[in-house]
C-alpha positions in Angstrom: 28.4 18.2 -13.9 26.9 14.4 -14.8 25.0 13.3 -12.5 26.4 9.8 -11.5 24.4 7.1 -13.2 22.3 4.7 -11.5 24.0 1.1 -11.1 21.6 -1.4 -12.5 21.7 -5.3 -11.8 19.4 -7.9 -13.6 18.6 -11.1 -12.7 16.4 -14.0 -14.5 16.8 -17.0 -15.4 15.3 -16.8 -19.1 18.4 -15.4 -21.4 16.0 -13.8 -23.6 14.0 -11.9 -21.2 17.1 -10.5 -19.7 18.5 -9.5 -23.4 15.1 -8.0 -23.9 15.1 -6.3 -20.6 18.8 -4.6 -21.2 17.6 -3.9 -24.6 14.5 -1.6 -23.2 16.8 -0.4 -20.7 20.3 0.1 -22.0 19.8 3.0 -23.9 17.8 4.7 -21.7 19.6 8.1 -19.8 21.1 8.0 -16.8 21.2 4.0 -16.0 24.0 1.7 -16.4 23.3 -1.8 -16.6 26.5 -3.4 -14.3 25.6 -7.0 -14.8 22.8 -10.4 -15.6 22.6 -12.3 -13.5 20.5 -16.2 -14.2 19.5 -16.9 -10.5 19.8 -15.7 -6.6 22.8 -16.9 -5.9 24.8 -15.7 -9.1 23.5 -12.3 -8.1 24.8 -11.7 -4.9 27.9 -12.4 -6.2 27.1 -10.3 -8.8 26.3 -7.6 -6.0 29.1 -7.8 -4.2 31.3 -7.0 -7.4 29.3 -4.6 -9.1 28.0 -2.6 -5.8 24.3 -2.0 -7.9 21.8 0.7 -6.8 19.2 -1.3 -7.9 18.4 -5.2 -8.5 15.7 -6.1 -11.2 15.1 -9.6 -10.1 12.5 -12.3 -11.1 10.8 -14.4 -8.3 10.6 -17.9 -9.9 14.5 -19.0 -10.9 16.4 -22.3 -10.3 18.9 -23.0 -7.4 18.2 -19.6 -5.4 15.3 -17.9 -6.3 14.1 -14.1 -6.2 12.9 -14.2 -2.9 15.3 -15.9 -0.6 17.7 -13.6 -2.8 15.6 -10.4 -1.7 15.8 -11.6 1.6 19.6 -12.3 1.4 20.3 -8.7 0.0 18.1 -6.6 1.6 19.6 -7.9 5.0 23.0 -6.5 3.5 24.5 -3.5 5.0 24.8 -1.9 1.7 21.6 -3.6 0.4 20.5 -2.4 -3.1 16.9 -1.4 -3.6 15.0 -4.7 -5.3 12.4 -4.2 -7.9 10.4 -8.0 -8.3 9.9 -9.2 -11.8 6.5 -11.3 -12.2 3.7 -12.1 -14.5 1.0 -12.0 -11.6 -0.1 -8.7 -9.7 -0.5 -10.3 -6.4 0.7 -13.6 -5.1 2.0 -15.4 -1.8 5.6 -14.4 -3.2 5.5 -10.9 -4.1 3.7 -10.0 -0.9 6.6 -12.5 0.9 9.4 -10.4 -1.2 7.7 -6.7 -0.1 7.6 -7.8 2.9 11.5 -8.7 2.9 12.1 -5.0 2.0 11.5 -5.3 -2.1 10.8 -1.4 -2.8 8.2 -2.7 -5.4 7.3 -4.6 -8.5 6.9 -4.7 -12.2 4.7 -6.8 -14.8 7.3 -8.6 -17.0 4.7 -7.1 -19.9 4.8 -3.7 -18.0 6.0 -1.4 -21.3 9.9 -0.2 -21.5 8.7 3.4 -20.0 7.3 1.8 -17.3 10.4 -0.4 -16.0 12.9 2.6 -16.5 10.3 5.0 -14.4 10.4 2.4 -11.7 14.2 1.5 -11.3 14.8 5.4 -11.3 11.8 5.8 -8.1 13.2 3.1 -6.2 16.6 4.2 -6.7 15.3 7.9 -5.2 13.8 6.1 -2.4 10.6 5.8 -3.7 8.3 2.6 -3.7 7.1 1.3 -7.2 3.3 0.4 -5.9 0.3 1.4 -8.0 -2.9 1.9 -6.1 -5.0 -0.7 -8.0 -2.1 -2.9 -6.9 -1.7 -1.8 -3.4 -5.1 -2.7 -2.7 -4.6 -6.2 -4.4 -1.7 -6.8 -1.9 -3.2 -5.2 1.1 -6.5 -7.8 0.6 -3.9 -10.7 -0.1 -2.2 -9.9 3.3 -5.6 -9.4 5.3 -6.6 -13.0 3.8 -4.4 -15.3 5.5 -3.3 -15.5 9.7 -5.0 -12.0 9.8 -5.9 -12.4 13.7 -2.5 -13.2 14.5 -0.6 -10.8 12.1 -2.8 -8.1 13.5 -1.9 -8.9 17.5 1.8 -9.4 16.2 1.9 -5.9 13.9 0.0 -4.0 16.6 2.3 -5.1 19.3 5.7 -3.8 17.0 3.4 -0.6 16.8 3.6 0.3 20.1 7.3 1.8 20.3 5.8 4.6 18.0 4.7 7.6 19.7 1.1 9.0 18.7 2.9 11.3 15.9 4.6 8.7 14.5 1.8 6.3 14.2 0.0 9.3 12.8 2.8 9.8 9.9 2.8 5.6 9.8 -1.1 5.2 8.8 -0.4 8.0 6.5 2.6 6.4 4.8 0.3 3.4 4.6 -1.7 4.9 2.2 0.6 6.1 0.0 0.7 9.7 0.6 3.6 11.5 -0.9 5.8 13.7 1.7 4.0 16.6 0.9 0.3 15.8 1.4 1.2 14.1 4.7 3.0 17.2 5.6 0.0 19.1 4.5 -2.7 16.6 6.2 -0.7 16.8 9.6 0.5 20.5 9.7 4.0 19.6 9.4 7.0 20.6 7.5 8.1 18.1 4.4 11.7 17.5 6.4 9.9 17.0 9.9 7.8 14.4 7.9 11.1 12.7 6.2 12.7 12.6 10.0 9.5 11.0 11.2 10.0 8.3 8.6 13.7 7.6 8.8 12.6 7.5 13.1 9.7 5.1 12.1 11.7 2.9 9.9 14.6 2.8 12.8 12.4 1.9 15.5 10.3 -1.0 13.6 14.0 -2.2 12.2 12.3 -1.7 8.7 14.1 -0.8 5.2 11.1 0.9 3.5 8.0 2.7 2.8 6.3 -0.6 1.9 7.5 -2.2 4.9 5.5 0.4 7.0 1.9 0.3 5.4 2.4 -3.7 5.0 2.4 -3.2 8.7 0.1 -0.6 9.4 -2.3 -2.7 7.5 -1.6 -5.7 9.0 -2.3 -3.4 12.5 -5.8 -2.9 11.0 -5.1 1.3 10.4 -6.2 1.4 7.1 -9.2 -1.0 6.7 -11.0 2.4 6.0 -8.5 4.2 4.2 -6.8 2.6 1.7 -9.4 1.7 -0.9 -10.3 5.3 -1.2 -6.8 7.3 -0.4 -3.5 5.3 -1.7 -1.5 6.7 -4.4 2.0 6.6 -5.8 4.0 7.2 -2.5 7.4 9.5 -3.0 
């Protein structure tokens, strides 16, 4: 049996970056480009016609741009996963867009590979975060109203019980399932059910979500630089 193909969405406002971007990724297995899209508002239009599984969508675009868009359709009940296009690696507005519930983001010069990998990861329910890149953000995010951020995040903290918080920090540094459940002598499924509880108690839509706010708790000062990598 096929395996149903992943529903692809893009959105930019530059024609030839979108031809260029449904050029690298038209062809390859097991995605199906639904729609373009040249700004926020044409996509969640887009969105609610062409039910995607993923939204490839550019931050900087004319009448409603990537981020009040991200905000708009992550709040959906059906909300797609959101991969942010951009030519910076950290910035004000992709930290602004993770923390809206993007489930990562790609270097418009990222290569064809690259892009595919990531749509398919997000669309598995994985974030698209490199380390190098996590620790860019996580230093952004410390930089500006930390004292406030931190009394804010650690009060949201507090419906977690100490396992959960446990499973949290380790989430926030991008631990994979499987070392978490190996780190904290638990099973890979109890570790998925502490997630899905976590998520559901902070009113959160994804892994990035959680170590944004872990960080911002001040739980990884220590941890990060040395520990994140690819979450799954």
């Amino acid at each position: 049996m096929t395996a149903t193909p992943i529903r692809l969405l893009l959105v930019d406002d530059d024609p030839l970056v979108r031809a260029g971007l449904a050029l690298m990724i038209g062809g390859a297995e097991g995605i199906e480009i639904v729609g373009e899209a040249a700004d926020g508002a044409a996509a969640e239009l887009l969105v609610q016609r062409t039910r995607p599984d993923v939204v490839l969508m550019d931050i900087r675009m004319p009448t409603v741009d990537g981020l009040t868009a991200t905000e708009r359709l992550r709040a959906r009940a059906d909300a797609p996963q959101v991969v942010v296009l951009t030519t910076f690696h950290a910035d004000e507005q992709v930290l602004r867009a993770l923390r809206a519930g993007a489930a990562g983001f790609v270097l418009k010069d990222t290569p064809p590979a690259e892009i595919v990998n990531a749509v398919r990861r997000v669309a598995a329910g994985d974030p698209v975060l490199s380390p190098a890149v996590t620790r860019q953000l996580m230093r952004h995010a410390a930089g500006s109203a930390a004292d406030a951020r931190q009394a804010r995040a650690r009060d949201r903290l507090t419906v977690l019980n100490d396992r959960e918080r446990e499973v949290a920090v380790a989430v926030g540094r991008g631990l994979a399932n499987a070392r978490i459940a190996a780190e904290l002598f638990m099973s890979v499924p109890t570790v998925k059910t502490h997630v899905s509880r976590i998520l559901a108690k902070l009113g959160l839509g994804n892994r990035v979500q959680i170590a944004l706010l872990a960080y911002d708790a001040g739980l990884l000062e220590n941890d990060v630089e040395n520990d994140t990598e690819d979450g799954h």
